[in-house]
Backbone bond lengths (Angstrom), bond angles and torsions (degrees), N, CA, C in turn:
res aa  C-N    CA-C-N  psi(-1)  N-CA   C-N-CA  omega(-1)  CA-C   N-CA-C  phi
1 X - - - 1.460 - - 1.535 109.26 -
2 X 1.521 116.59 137.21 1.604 104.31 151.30 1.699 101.06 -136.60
3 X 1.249 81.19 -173.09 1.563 102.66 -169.90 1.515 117.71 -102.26
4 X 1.321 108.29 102.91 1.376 98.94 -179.56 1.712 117.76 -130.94
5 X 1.288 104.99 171.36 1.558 107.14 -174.12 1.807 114.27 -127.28
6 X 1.040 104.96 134.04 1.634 114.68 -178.07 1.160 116.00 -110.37
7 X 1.384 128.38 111.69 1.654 136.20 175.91 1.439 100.72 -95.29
8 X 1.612 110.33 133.96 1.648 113.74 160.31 1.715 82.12 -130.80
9 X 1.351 91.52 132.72 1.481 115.97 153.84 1.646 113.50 -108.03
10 X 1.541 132.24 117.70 0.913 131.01 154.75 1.710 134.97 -92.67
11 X 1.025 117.06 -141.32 1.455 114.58 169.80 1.747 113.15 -74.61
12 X 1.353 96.34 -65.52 1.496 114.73 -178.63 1.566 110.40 -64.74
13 X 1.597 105.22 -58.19 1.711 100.21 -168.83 1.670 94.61 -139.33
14 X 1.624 93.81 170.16 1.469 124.78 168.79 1.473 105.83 -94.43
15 X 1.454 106.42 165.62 1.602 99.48 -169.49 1.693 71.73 -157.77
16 X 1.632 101.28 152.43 1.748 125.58 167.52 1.246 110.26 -121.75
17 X 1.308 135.66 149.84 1.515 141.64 167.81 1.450 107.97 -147.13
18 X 1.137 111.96 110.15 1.813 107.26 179.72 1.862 87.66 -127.71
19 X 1.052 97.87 131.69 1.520 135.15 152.62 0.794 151.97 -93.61
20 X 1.789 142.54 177.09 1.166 130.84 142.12 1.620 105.46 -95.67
21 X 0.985 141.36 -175.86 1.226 148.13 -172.38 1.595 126.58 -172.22
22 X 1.695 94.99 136.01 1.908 84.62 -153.97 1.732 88.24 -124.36
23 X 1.583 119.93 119.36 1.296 128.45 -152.65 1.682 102.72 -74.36
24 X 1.569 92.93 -40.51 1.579 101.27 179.62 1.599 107.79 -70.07
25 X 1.553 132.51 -26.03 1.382 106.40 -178.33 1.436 113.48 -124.84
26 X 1.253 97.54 23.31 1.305 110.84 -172.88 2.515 114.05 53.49
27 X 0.939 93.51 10.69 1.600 102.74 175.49 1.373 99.94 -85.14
28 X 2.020 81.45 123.65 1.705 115.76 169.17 0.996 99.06 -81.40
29 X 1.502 121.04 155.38 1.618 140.22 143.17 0.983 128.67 -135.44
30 X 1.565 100.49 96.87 1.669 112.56 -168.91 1.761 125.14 -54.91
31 X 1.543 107.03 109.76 1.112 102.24 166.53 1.520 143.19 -95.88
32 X 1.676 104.97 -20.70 1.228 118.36 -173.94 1.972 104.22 -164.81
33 X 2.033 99.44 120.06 1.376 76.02 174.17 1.551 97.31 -157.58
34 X 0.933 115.70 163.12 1.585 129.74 -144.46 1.492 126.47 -168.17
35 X 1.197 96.82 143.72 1.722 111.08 -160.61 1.906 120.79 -124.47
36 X 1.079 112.56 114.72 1.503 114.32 -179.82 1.486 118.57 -130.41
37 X 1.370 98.27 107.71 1.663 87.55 161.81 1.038 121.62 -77.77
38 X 1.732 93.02 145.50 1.515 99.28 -177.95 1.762 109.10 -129.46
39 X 1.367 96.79 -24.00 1.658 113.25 165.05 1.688 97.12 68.04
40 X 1.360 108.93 51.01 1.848 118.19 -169.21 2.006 91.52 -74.88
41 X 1.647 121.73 -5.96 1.235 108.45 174.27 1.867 112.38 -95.01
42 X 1.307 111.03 36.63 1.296 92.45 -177.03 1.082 117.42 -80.00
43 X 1.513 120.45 142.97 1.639 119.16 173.91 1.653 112.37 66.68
44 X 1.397 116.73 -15.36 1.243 103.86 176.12 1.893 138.44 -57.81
45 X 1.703 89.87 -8.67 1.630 98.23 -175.17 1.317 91.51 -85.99
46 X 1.463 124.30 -33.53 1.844 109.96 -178.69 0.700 118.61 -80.17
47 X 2.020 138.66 -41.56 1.019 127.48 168.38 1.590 138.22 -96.21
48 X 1.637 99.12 -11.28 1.354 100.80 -178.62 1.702 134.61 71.54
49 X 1.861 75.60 26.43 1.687 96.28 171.24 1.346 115.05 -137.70
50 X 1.209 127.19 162.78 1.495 119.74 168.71 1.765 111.65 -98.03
51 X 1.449 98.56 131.63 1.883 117.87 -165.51 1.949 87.16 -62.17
52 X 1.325 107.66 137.61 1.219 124.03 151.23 1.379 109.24 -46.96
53 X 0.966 129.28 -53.81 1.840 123.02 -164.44 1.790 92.08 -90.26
54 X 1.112 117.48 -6.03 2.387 106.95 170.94 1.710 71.67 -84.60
55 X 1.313 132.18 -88.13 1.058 137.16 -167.05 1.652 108.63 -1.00
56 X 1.276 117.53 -76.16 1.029 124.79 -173.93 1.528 135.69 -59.57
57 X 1.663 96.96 -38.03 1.550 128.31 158.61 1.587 91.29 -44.71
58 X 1.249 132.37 -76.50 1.335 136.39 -161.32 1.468 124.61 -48.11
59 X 1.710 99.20 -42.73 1.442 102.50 169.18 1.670 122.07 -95.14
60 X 1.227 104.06 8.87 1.509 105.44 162.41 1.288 110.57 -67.16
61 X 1.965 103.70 -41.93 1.811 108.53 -158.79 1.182 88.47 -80.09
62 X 1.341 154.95 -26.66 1.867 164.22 146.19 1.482 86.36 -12.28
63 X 1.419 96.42 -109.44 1.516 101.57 -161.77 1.648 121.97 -41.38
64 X 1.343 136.47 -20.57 1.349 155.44 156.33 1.749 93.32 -46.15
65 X 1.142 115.68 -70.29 1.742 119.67 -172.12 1.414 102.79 -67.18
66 X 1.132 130.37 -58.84 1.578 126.71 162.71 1.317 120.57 -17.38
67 X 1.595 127.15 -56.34 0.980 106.59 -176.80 1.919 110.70 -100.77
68 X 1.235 112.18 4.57 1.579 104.74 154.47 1.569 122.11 -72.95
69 X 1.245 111.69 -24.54 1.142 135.68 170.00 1.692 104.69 -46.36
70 X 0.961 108.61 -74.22 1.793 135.33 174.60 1.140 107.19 -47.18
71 X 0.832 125.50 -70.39 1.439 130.85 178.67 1.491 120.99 -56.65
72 X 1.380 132.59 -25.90 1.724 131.84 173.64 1.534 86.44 -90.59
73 X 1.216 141.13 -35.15 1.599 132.38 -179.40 1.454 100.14 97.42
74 X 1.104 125.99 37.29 2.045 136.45 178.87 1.420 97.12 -55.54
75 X 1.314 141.68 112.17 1.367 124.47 -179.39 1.522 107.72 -113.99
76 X 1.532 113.18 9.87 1.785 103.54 152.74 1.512 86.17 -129.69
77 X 1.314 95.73 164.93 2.000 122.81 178.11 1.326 87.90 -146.57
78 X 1.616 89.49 135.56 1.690 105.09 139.16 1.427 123.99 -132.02
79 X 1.373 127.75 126.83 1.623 122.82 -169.69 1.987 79.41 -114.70
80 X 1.898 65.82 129.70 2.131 84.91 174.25 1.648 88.64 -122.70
81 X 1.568 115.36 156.51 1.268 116.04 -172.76 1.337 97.70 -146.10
82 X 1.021 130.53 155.23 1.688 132.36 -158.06 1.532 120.45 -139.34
83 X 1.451 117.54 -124.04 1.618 111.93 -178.31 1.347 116.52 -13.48
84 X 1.964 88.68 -83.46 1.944 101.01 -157.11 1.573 120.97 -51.88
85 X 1.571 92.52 -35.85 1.210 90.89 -156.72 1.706 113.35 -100.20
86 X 1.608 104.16 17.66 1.461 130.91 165.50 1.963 91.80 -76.54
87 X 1.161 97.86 -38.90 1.636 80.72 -161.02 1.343 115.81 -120.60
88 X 1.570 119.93 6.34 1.152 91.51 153.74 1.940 148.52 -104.19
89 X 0.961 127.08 -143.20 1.785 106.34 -150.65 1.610 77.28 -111.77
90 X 1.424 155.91 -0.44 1.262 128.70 -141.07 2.139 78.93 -166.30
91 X 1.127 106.75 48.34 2.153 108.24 -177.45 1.655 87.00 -99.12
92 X 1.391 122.51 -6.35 1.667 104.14 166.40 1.582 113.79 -68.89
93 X 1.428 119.26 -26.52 1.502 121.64 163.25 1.528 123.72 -41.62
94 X 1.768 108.49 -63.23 0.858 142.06 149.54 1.439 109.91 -3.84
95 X 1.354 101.13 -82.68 1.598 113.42 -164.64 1.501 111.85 -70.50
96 X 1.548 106.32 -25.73 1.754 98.43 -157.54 1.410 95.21 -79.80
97 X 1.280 115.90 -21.19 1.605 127.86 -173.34 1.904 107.25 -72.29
98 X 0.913 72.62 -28.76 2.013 72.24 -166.82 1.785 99.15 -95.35
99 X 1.507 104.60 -21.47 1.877 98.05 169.58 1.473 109.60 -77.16
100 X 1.789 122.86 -15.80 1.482 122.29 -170.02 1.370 88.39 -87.64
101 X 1.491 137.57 -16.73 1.461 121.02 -141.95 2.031 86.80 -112.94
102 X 1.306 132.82 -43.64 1.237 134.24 -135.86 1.600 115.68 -140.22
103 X 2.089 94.64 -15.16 1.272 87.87 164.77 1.456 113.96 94.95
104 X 1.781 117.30 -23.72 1.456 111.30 -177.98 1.444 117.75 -135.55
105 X 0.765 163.21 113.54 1.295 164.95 -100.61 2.170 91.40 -110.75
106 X 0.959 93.55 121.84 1.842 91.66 160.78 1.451 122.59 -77.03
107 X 0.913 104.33 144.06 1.683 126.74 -165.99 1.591 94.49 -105.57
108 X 0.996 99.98 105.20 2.060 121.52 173.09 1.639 104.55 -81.68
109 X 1.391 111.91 78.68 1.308 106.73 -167.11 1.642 104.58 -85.46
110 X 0.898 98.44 177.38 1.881 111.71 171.05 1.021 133.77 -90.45
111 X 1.491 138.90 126.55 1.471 125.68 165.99 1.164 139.12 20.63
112 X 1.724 104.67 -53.88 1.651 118.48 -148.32 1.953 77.79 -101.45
113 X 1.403 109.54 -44.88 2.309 92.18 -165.97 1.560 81.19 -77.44
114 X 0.998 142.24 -35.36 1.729 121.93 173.82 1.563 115.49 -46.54
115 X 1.194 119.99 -43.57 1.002 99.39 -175.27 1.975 111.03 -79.89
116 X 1.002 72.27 -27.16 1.991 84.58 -152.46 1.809 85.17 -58.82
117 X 1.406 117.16 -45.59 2.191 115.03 175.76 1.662 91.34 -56.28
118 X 1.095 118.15 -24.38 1.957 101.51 -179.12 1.321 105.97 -79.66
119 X 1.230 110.65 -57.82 1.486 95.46 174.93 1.466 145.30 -60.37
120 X 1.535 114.48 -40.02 1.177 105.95 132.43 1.577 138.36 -47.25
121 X 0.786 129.18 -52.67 1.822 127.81 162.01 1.976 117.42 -19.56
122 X 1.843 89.65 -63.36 1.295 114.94 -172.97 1.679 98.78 -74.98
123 X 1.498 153.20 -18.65 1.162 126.14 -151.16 1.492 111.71 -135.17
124 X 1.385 98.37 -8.71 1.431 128.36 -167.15 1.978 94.69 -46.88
125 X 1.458 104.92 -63.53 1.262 111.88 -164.60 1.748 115.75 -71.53
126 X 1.124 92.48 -15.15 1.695 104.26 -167.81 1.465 129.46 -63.16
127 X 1.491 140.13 113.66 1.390 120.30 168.64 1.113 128.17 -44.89
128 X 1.603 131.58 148.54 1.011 134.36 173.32 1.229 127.95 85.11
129 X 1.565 127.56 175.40 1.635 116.47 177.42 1.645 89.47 -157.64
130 X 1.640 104.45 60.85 1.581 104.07 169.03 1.678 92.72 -86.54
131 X 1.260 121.61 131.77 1.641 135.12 160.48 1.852 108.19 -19.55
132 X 1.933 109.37 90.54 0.960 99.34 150.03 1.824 138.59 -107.76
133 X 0.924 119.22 -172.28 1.419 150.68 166.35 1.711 123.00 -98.21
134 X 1.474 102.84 85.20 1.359 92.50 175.16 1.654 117.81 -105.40
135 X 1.472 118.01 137.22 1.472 111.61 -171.81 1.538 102.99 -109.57
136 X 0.892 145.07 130.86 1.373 152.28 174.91 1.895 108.84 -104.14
137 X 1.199 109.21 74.47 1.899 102.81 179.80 1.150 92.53 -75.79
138 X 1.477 101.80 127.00 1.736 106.07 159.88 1.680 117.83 -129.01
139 X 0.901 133.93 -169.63 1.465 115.60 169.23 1.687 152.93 -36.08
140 X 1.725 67.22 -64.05 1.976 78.79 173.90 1.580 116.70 -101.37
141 X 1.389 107.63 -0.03 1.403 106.30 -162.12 2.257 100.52 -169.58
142 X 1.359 117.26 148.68 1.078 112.35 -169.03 1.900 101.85 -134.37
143 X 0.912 124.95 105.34 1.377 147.92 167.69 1.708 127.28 -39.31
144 X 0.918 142.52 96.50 1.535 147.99 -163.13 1.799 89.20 -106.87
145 X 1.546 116.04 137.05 1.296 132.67 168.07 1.835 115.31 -146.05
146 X 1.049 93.69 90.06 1.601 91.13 164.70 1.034 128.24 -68.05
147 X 1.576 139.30 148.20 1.848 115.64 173.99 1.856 83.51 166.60
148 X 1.687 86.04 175.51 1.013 119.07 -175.98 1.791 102.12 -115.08
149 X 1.196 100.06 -123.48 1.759 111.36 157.39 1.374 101.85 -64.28
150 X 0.836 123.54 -15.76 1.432 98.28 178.33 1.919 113.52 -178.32
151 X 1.116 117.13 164.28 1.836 120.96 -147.60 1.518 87.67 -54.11
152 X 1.464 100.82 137.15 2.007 105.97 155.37 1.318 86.57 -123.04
153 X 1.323 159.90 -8.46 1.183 128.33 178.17 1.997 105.15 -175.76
154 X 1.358 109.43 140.72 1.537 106.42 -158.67 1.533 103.55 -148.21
155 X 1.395 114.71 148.04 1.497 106.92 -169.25 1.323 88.08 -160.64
156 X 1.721 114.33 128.25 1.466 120.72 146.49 1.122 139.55 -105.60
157 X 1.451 120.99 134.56 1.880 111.82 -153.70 1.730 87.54 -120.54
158 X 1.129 96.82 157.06 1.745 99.90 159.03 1.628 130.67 -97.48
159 X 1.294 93.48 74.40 1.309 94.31 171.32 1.570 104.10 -128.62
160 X 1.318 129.32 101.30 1.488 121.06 -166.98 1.620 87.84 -119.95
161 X 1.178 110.84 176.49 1.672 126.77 173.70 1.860 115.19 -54.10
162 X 1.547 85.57 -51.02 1.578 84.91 178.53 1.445 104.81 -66.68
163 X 0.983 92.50 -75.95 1.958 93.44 -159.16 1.370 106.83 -48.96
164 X 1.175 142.48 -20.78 1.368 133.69 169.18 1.388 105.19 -78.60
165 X 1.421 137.72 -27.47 1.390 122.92 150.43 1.794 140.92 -60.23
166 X 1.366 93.65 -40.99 1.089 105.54 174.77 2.043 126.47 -72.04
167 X 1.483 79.99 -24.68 1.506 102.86 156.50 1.437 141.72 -35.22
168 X 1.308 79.24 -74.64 1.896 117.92 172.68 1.208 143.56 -118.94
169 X 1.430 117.30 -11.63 1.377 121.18 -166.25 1.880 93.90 -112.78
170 X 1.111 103.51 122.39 1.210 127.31 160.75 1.804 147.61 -161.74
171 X 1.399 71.46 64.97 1.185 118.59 -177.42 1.634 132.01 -152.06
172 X 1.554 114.89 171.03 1.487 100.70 175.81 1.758 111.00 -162.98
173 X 1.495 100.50 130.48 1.440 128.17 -32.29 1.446 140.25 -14.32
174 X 0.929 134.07 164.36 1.826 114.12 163.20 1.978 114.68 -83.37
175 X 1.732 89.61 140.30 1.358 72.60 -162.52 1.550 118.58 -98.79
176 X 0.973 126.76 -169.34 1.864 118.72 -151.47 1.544 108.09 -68.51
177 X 1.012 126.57 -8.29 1.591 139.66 164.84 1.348 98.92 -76.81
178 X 1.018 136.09 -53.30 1.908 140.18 -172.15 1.535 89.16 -68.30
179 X 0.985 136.07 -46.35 1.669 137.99 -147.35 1.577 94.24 -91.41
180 X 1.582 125.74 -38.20 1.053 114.09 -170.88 1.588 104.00 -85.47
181 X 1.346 121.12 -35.86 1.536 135.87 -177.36 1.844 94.19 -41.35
182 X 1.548 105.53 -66.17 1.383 116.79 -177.71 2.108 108.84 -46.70
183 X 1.221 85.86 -73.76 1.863 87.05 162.48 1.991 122.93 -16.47
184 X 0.896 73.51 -66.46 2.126 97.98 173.63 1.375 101.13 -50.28
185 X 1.246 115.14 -62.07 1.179 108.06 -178.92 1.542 136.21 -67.79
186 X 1.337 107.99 -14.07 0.970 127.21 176.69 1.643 124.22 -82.91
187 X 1.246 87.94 -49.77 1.508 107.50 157.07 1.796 131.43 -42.61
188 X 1.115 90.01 -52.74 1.193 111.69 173.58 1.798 119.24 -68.60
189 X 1.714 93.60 -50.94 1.888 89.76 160.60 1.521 113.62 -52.39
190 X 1.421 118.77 -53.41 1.631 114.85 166.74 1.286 122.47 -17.12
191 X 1.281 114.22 -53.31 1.317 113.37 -140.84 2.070 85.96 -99.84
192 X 0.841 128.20 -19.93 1.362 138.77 -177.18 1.845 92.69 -77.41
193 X 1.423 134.26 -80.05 1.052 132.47 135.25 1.607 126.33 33.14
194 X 1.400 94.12 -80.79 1.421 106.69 -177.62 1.681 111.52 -89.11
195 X 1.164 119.79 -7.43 1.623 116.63 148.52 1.572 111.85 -42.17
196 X 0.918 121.84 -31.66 1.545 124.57 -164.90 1.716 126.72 -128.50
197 X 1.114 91.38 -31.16 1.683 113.26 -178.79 1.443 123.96 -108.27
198 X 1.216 115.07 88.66 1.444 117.33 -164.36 1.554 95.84 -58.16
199 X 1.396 128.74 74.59 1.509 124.95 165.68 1.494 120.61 -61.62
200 X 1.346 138.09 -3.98 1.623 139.21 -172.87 1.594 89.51 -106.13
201 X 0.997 118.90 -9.04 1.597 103.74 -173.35 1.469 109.98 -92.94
202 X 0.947 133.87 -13.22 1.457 145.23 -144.27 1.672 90.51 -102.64
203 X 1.432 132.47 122.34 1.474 147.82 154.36 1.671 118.05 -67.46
204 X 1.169 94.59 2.24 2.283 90.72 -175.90 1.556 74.52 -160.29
205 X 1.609 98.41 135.91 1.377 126.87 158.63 1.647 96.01 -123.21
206 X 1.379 100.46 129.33 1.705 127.87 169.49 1.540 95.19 -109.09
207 X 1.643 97.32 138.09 1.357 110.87 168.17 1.293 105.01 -122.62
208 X 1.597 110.88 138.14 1.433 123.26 176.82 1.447 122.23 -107.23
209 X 1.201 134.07 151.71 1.678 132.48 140.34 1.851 96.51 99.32
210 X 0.948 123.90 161.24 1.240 152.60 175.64 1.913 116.62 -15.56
211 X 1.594 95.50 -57.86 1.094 93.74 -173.41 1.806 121.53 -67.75
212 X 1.461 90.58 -37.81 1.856 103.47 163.66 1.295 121.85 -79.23
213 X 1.428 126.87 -17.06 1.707 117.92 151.04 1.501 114.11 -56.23
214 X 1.485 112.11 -60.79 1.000 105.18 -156.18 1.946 108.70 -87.53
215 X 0.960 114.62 9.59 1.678 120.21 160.19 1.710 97.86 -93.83
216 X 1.142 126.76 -49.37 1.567 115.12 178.31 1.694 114.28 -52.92
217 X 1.653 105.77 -42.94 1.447 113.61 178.69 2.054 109.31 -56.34
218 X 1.454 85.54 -53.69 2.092 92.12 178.73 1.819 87.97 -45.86
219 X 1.276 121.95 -77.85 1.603 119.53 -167.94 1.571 139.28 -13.30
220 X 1.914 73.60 -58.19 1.776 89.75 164.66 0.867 120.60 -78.91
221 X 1.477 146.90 -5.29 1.408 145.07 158.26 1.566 97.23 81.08
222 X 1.710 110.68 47.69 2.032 104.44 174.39 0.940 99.83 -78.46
223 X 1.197 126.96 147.95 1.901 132.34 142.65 1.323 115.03 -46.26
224 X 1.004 122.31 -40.86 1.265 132.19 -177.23 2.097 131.64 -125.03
225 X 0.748 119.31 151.68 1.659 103.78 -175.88 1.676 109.06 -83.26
226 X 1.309 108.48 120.23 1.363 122.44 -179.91 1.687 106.12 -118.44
227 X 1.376 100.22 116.68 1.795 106.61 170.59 1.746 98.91 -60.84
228 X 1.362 121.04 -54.44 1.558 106.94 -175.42 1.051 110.14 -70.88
229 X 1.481 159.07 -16.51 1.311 127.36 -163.28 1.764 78.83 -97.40
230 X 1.120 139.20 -45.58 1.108 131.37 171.37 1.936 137.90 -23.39
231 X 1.633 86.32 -63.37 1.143 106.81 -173.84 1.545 109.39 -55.00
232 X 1.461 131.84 138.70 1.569 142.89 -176.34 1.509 100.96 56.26
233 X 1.513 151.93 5.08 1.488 152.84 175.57 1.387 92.78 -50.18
234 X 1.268 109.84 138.74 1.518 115.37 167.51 1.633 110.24 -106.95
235 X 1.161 119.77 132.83 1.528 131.43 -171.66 1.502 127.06 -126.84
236 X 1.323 122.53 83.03 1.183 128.43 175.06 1.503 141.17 -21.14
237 X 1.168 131.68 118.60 1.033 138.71 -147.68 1.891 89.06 -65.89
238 X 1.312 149.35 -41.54 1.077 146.37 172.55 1.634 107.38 -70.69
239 X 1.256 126.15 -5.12 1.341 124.12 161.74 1.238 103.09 -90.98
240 X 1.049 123.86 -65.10 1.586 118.95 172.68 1.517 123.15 -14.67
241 X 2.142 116.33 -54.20 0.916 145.35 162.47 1.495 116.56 -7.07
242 X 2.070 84.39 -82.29 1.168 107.39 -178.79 1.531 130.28 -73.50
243 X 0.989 111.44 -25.66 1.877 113.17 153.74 1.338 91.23 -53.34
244 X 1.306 128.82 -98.44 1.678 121.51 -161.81 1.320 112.39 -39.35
245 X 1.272 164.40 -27.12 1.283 158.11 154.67 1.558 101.12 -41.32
246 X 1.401 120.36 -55.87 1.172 135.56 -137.38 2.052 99.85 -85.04
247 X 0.952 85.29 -38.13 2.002 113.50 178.40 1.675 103.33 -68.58
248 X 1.376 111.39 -41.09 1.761 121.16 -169.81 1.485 103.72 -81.44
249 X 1.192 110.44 -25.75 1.336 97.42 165.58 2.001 136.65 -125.61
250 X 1.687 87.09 22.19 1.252 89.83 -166.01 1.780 94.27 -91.76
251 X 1.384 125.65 176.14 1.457 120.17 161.30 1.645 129.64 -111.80
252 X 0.996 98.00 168.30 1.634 86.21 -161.84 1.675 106.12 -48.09
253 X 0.969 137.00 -78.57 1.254 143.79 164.16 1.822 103.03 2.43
254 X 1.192 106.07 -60.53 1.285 100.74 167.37 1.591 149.94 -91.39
255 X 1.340 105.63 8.95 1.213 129.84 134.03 1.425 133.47 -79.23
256 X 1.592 108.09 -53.23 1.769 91.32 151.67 1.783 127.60 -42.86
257 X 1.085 117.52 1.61 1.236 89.21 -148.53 2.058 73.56 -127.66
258 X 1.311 114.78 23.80 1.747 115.78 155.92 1.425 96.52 -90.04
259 X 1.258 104.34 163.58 1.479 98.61 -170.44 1.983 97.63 -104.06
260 X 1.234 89.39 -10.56 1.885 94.45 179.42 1.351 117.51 -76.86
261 X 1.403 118.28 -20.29 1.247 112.08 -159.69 1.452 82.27 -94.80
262 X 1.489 136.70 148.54 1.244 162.66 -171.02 1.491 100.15 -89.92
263 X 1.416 132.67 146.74 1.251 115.42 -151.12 1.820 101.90 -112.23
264 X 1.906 109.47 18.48 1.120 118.35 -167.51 1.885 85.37 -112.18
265 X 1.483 112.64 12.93 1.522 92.86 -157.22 1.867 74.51 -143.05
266 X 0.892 122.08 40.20 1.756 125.04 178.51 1.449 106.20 -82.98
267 X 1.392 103.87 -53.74 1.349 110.96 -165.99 1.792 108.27 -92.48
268 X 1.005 103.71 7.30 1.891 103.09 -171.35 2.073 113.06 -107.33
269 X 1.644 76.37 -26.23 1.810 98.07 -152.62 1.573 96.45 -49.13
270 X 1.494 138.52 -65.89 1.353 151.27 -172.55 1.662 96.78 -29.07
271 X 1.452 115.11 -71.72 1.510 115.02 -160.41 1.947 98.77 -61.83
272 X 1.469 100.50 -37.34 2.132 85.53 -168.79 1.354 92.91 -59.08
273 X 1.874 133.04 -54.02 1.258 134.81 174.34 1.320 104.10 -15.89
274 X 1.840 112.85 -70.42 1.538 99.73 -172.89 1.285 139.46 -61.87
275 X 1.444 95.38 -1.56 1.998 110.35 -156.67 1.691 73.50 -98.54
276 X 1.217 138.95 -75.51 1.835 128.40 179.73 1.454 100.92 -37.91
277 X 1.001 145.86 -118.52 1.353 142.94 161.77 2.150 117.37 55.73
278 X 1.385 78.52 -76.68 1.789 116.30 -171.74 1.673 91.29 -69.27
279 X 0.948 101.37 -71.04 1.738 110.64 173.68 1.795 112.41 -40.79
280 X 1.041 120.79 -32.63 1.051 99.71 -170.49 1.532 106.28 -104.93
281 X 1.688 126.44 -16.92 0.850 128.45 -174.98 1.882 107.47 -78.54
282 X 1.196 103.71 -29.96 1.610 112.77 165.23 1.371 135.07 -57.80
283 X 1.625 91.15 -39.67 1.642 87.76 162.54 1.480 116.63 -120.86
284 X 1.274 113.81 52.83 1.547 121.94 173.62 1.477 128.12 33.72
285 X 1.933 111.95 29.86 1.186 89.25 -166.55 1.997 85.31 -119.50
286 X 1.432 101.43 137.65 1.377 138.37 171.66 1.453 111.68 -41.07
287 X 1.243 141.50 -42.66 1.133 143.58 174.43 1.783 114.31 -119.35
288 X 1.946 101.54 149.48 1.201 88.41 162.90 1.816 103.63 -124.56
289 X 1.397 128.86 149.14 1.394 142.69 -170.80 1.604 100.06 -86.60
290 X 1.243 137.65 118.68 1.244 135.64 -143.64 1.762 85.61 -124.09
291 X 1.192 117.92 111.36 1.644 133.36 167.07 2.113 109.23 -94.24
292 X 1.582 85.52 136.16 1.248 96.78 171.38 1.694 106.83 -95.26
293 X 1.161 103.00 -29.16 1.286 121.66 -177.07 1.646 126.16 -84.20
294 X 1.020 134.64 113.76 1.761 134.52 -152.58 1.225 96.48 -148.71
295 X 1.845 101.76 -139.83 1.535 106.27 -169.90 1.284 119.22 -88.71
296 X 1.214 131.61 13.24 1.141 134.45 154.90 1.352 125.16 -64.60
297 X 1.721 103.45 -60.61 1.737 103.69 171.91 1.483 101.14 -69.35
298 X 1.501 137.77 -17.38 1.602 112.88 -177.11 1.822 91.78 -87.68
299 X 1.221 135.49 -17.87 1.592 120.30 144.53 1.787 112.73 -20.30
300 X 1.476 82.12 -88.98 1.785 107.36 176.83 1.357 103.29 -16.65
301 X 1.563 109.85 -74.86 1.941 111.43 -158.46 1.670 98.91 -72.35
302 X 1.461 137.30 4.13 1.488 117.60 169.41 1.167 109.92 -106.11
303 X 1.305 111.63 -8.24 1.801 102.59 141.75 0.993 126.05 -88.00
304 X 1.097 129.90 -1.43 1.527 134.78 -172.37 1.613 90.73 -79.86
């Protein structure tokens, strides 16, 4: 066994996973794991830089994981970092900051190993190997994985929560011009998507990351946010619906004020809603399989 720790930095948030880890069977054992927004994609779709104050947000949640890090005794790390910091013009900041803070340089991976650590993450535990569809919405960008045991085909589009908010919505609620603008765009990632990713073929759609917890969490009607009642919940494509109806016209105030929605994900939640939504109505499938588990634990198992 050793002990290791997995950083994903995305657009919106940082994520921790420290384990034990067993080389011969590849078996995690979750010891410690944790979530911070830091929203390191702000403004990056308009200007194509990363904000001094995400910057900083980011290495606050750094040094915070650093010393959880230290303290379980993790003696390999890997920090993988994705969307924002794929695209913006100035991620040498980025990096030199998180090698002063943690010791390991982040790996700015691509689309295609983003998706392929989601799918592993998401499928690892699962019976069977009927042909799925895994979607990973994340901020700046949303992940398509077809496969069985393992990836036949993977595509990343940019349509994440943030940047499709920051895009278009300005307003509150956003109003049916913002909602349809967002739509379009979404649509349009679809159809880019399915150049490559046979998405209609796939019998199980898994949903990953934030925006599909916390629309599965609105579904179930928790008081509170629970990874287990969450984790594997199956959620109807007309439940799905009605959360997104319910999100398009509620206002922030009244979305802050669910106790599920995370209060770093208030202003984003409506557009990922629509990006699950669109997705599922495209490829006609009735349910979505709600994972707690993504690219973080497929972090985990490539050190394992």
């Amino acid at each position: 066994m050793s002990r290791v720790a997995a950083v994903d930095c995305g657009t919106n948030s940082i994520r921790l996973l420290v384990a034990d880890a067993d080389p011969a069977t590849g078996e995690l054992v979750e010891l410690d794991r944790r979530m911070t927004i830091v929203r390191l994609g702000q403004g990056v779709d308009r200007t194509g830089r990363l904000a001094p104050e995400a910057l900083e947000r980011t290495f606050a949640a750094c040094r915070e994981y650093a010393g959880v890090i230290e303290a379980h005794g993790a003696t390999k790390v890997r920090f993988v970092a994705t969307s924002a910091s794929r695209d913006a013009e100035n991620r040498e900041d980025f990096v030199r900051g998180v090698v002063e803070i943690l010791g390991v340089e982040p790996e700015v991976i691509s689309g295609d190993q983003e998706a392929e650590f989601s799918f592993v993450g998401a499928t690892k535990e699962l019976a069977g190997h009927e042909e799925r569809l895994v979607v990973d919405i994340g901020g700046g960008s949303t992940e398509f994985v077809v496969g069985q045991a393992q990836v036949e085909a993977a595509r990343s589009v940019d349509i994440g929560c943030v940047r499709l908010t920051e895009r278009h919505v300005r307003n509150d609620p956003p109003t049916a011009a913002e909602a349809a603008a967002i739509r379009a765009d979404i649509e349009a990632a679809l159809d880019l998507a399915e150049q490559t990713v046979p998405i209609r073929e796939a019998r199980t759609l898994v949903g990953l990351a934030g925006s599909v917890t916390t629309v599965a969490a609105i579904a179930l009607g928790l008081e509170e946010y629970d990874p287990a009642a969450i984790h594997h919940s199956r959620i109807s494509r007309t439940q799905v619906a009605d959360v997104t109806e319910a999100l398009l016209t509620a206002t922030h105030d009244e979305r802050a004020a669910n106790p599920v929605i995370h209060p770093g994900r208030v202003d984003v939640i409506t557009a990922g809603a629509l990006v699950l939504l669109a997705i599922m109505e495209r490829t006609g499938i009735d349910e979505v399989v709600v994972s707690e588990h993504d690219i973080l634990d497929g972090i985990g198992w490539s050190i394992a």
